[in-house]
C-alpha positions, 0 to 999 in steps of 0.5 A: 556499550557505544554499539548497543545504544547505536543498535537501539537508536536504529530501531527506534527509528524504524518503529517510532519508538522514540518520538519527538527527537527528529527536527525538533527545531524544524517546524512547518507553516500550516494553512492559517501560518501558525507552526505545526508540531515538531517533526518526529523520527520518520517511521516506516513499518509499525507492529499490526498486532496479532494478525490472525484476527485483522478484518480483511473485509474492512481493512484498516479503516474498519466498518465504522470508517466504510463510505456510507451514502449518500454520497456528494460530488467534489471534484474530478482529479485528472491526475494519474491514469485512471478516472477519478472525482472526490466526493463526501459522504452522509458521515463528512467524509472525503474519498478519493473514488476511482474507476478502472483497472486497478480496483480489485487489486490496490483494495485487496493488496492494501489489506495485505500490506497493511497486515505486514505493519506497513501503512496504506490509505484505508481502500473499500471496493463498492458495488454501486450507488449514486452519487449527488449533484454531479456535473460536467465530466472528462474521463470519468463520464462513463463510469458515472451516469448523468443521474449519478448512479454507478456501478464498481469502484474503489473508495480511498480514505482522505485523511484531514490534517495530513502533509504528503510529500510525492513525485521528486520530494518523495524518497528514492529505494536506493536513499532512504533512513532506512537502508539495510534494515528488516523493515524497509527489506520486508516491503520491497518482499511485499512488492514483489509477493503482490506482483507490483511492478510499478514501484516508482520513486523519485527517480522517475516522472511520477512516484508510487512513494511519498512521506506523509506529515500529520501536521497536528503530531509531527508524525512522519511516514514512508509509505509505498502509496499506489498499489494498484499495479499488482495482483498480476503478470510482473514484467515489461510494458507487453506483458505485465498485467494487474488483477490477473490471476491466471498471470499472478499463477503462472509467475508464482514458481519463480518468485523465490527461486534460491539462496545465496549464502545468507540471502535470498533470490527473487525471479521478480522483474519490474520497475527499479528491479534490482533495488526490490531483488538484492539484499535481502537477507533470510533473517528478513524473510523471517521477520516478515513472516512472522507476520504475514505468515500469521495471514489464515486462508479464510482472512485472505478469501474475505478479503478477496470477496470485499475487493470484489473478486468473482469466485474464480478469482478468490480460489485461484488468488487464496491457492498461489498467495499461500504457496508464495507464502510457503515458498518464503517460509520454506527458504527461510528454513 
């Protein structure tokens, strides 16, 4: 009796199915210095519902949701790699709008996360539009015109009311509440069937993961918050590549490359590999593919289409997801 109740609490953990026990007595100080809401067990993973009928256009954020002009100048963030400025737009909301190598890839590799039950920050590919009074820029001045116009961007979602924990007080893959579990084995195959190879900790300098704190519910997420370096050639720093489809192909017979026992064996090579790589069972695989295997191949081209892929891109990127897919469904026999 004792190890079922252990077996329940553990999921419960995982789904959120049990909220308001984690730190109760542990409270934080908002902005103003009243205490926010009791912290809640950490989740990692939430079940998306049925899948085959998500709107890969919009992803999570949905078309009510989507940027919608006209759009008004914030600030530049220098941080990170990639040009980027904060802008409001005609509903009040706040975006975090980049410029970039990797706008096609974290658009459309968020709506594939967020599709296996895994939280993202709603992200929408624009085409063009203008943006008002826009001031003096550092690296962002050659994607934004001095009448504010400009053209292929990624738009992030800034939620209101969220605490997020990044960099060294975020979590580490090797430490975490949710060791050898389906769930936190489902995302690492999410970073590898994406090709990302950058799934940085707080290990590292920067970190691609973070806990964010709704302060009003006290709800606590894992998230793997930067999927930008995906959708392209795992490897080393001369040869990785993102948004490369042709790279993304050439790799896809070697993302699942066997079994061993009651595991599975990945070719994947990228940042903390061996974190991604090892442990992951079959009985994993399969859970996960009850999800993403639900993923049709017109949900995956319109989400292609949404991100900004050229035609090219959608038929190569639909062609090799669906076999790596196939590749999981096939081992987990």
């Amino acid at each position: 009796m004792k190890i079922r109740v252990a077996l329940l609490t553990c999921v419960l953990l995982i789904t959120g199915s049990l909220p308001g026990v984690f730190g109760q007595s542990k409270q934080k100080k908002s902005a103003r210095g009243s205490a926010a809401a009791p912290l809640q067990r950490p989740v990692i993973w939430h079940d998306p519902g049925p899948v085959e009928t998500l709107d890969f256009v919009n992803g999570p954020g949905g078309l009510k949701r989507a940027p919608k002009p006209p759009f008004t100048f914030i600030e530049e963030d220098t941080g990170g790699t990639n040009p980027k400025i904060k802008v409001s737009d005609a509903a009040g909301q706040t975006w975090g709008v980049k410029w970039g190598s990797e706008i096609h890839s974290e658009v459309f590799a968020s709506r594939l996360v967020w599709a296996a039950g895994y939280y993202v920050e709603p992200a929408y590919f624009v085409k063009s539009g203008k943006i008002r009074g826009v001031g003096k820029l550092s690296r962002a001045k050659k994607h934004v015109s001095s009448d504010g116009s400009f053209t292929n961007a990624r738009f992030e979602f800034k939620e209101k009311g969220i605490s997020k924990d990044t960099d060294k007080e975020s979590w580490r893959w090797d430490n975490n509440p949710f060791l050898g579990t389906r769930e936190l084995n489902g995302l690492k195959v999410m970073v590898m069937l994406t090709s990302n190879w950058d799934p940085k900790d707080k290990r590292d300098d920067e970190s691609n993961t973070a806990v964010y704190t709704k302060r009003k519910t006290g709800a606590v997420t894992y998230v793997m918050s930067d999927w930008g370096a995906t959708m392209g050639k795992w490897g080393g720093v001369f040869t990785r590549e993102k948004w490369d489809c042709s790279g993304f192909s050439s790799q896809t017979k070697k993302f699942v490359t066997g079994r061993d026992g009651r595991f599975v064996k990945f070719g994947y090579d990228g940042k903390h590999e061996h974190d991604m790589i090892d442990d992951i069972k079959i009985t994993d695989v399969k859970w996960l593919l009850g999800y993403i295997g639900r993923i049709t191949d017109a949900q995956l081209r319109a989400g292609l289409d949404a991100s900004g892929a050229t035609r090219e891109e959608v038929d190569c990127f639909t062609m090799a997801l669906r076999e790596r897919i196939n590749q999981l469904r096939n081992v987990a026999r």
